[in-house]
N, C-alpha and C positions, 0 to 999 in steps of 0.2 A: 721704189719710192712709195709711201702714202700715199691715200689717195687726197689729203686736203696739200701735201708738197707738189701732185700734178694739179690738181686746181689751180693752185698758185699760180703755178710754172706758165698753163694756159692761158690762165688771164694778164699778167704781168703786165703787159703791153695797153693791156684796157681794150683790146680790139685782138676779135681770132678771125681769121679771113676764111672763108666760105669757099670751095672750089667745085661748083657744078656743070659741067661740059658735057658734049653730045659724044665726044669719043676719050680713051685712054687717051691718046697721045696730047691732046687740046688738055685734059685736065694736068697734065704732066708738064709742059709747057708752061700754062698756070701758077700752078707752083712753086715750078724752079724761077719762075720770073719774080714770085711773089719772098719768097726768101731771099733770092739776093738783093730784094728792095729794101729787106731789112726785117721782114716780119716772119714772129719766131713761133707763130701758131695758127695751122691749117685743120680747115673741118675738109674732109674727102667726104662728099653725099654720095650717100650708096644708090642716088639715081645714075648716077655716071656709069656709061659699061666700064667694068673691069674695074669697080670703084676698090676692092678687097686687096687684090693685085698691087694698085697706087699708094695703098697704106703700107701693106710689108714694103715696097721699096723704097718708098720714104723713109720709113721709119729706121730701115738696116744701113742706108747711105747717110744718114742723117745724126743718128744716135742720139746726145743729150745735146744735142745742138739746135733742134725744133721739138718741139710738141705735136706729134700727128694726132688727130683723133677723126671721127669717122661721124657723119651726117646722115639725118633723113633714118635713123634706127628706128623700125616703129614696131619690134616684137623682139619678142626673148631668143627666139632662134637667128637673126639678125646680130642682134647685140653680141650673142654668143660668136658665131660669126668673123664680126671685128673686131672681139677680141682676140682671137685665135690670129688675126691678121697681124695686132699688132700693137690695133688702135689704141693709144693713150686716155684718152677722150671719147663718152659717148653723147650726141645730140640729136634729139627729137623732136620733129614738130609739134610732138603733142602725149599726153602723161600716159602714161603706161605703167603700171606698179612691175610687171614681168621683165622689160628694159632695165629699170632701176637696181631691180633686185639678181638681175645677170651680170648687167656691172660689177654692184657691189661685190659679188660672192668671187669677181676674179680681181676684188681691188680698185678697179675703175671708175672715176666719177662719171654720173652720170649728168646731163644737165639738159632736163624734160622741155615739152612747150608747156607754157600757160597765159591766160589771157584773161585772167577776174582772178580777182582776192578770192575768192573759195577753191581755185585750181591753184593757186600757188602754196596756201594755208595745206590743203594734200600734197603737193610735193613735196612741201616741208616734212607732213607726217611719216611720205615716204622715206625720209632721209634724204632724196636732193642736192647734188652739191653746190649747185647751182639752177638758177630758173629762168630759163631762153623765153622771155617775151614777144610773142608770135602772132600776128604780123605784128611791127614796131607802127608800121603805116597806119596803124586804127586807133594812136592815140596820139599825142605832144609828151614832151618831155617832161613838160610841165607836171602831166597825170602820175611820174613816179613817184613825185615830192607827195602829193594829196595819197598814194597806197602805201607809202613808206610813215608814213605818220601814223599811219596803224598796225603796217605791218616792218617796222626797223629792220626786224632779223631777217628782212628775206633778198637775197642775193640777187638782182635782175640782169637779163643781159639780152637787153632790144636787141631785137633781128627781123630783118624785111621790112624794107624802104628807108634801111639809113644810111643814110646821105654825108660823105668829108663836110658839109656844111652840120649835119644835124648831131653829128657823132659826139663833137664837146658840150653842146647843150644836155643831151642826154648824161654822159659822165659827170657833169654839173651838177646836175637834177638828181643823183644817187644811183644810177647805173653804175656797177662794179666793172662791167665791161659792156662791149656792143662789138655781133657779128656782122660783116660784110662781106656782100659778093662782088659783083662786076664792077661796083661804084667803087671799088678800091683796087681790082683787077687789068679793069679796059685799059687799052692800048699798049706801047710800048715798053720796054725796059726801061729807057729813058723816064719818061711819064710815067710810070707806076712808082721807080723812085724816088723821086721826085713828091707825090703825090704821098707816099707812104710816110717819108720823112719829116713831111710838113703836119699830116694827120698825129704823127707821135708824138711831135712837138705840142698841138694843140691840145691831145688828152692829158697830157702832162697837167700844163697850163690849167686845164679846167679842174684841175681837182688836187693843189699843188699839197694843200695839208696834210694827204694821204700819200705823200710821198715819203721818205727815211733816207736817210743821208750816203744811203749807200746803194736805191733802188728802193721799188714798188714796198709799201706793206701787203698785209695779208690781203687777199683781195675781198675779203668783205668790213675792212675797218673802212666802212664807207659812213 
């Protein structure tokens, strides 16, 4: 695949789930809980032991059935790394031109942190597939409308402290997508169900014009 058909692919949903645990097994758990709730794109943070490990198995049990990609990337040797594991998908808390440019070179979208109009105007220069808004917790949703009025072309995707309450607002407001961790993770199989099915329905809902009669458009005709 291209790299703008896994972008797509990642975003579809309008939400990638986040999976950072204190062991293998707990992030593994995670996972398998968080796919059969229905969601079809996981970030594996490379804080997790044996994060690299999580991605090739994912990825080989999985095949064109999830979107794995790989979190917390914050250098070239890394990024290199996850991809050799697998990873579809690279994310970063924060910009890195040697991430981007390690992605690209084996295909792989990269999708940096930024957090001001002059970091994301650079991701963009980097080429960028998309721009993980880092912490999401230091602004409102409101603040995309007010950065997207200047900058249209730039693809956002809040992460850190967004909330199944705050998640539609944010897709509203021009977010292409929004990641989440435990706030769409915690508890059971039942309740993460539950809770995922309800969240998909709402991002739908908040942004129905950019929907196509047959599924998601592109994910930046936002």
């Amino acid at each position: 695949m291209y790299r703008w058909e896994i972008t797509r692919a990642a975003l579809a949903q309008r939400v990638f789930a986040i999976v950072r645990s204190e062991t293998y097994d707990e992030a593994s758990a995670t996972a398998d809980t968080l796919l059969s709730a229905g969601i079809t794109s996981l970030e594996i943070s490379l804080t997790t032991p044996f994060a690299l490990e999580a991605v090739t198995t994912l990825t080989r049990e999985l095949g064109d059935d999830a979107v794995i990609g790989a979190g917390t990337v914050l250098d070239a040797a890394s990024a290199r790394m996850a991809v050799d594991a697998g990873a579809r998908f690279l994310v970063s808390p924060s910009l890195d031109a040697e991430v981007i440019r390690t992605g690209h070179r084996y295909g792989i979208p990269v999708f940096p942190g930024v957090a001001t109009p002059t970091e994301m105007v650079r991701a963009l220069e980097l080429g960028a597939d998309a721009l993980k808004l880092f912490p999401a917790s230091a602004h409102q949703p409101s603040w995309i409308k007010d950065v997207r009025a200047a900058l249209p072309q730039a693809p956002l995707l809040p992460t850190g402290g967004v909330t199944i309450e705050s998640a539609p607002e944010w897709i509203a407001s021009g977010a292409v997508a929004v990641g989440m961790g435990s706030a769409l993770s915690e508890g059971d199989r039942d309740t993460v169900a539950k809770r995922a099915a309800d969240l998909l329905a709402r991002l739908a809902d908040a942004a129905p014009d950019r929907l196509a009669p047959d599924g998601p458009t592109d994910p930046y005709g936002v």
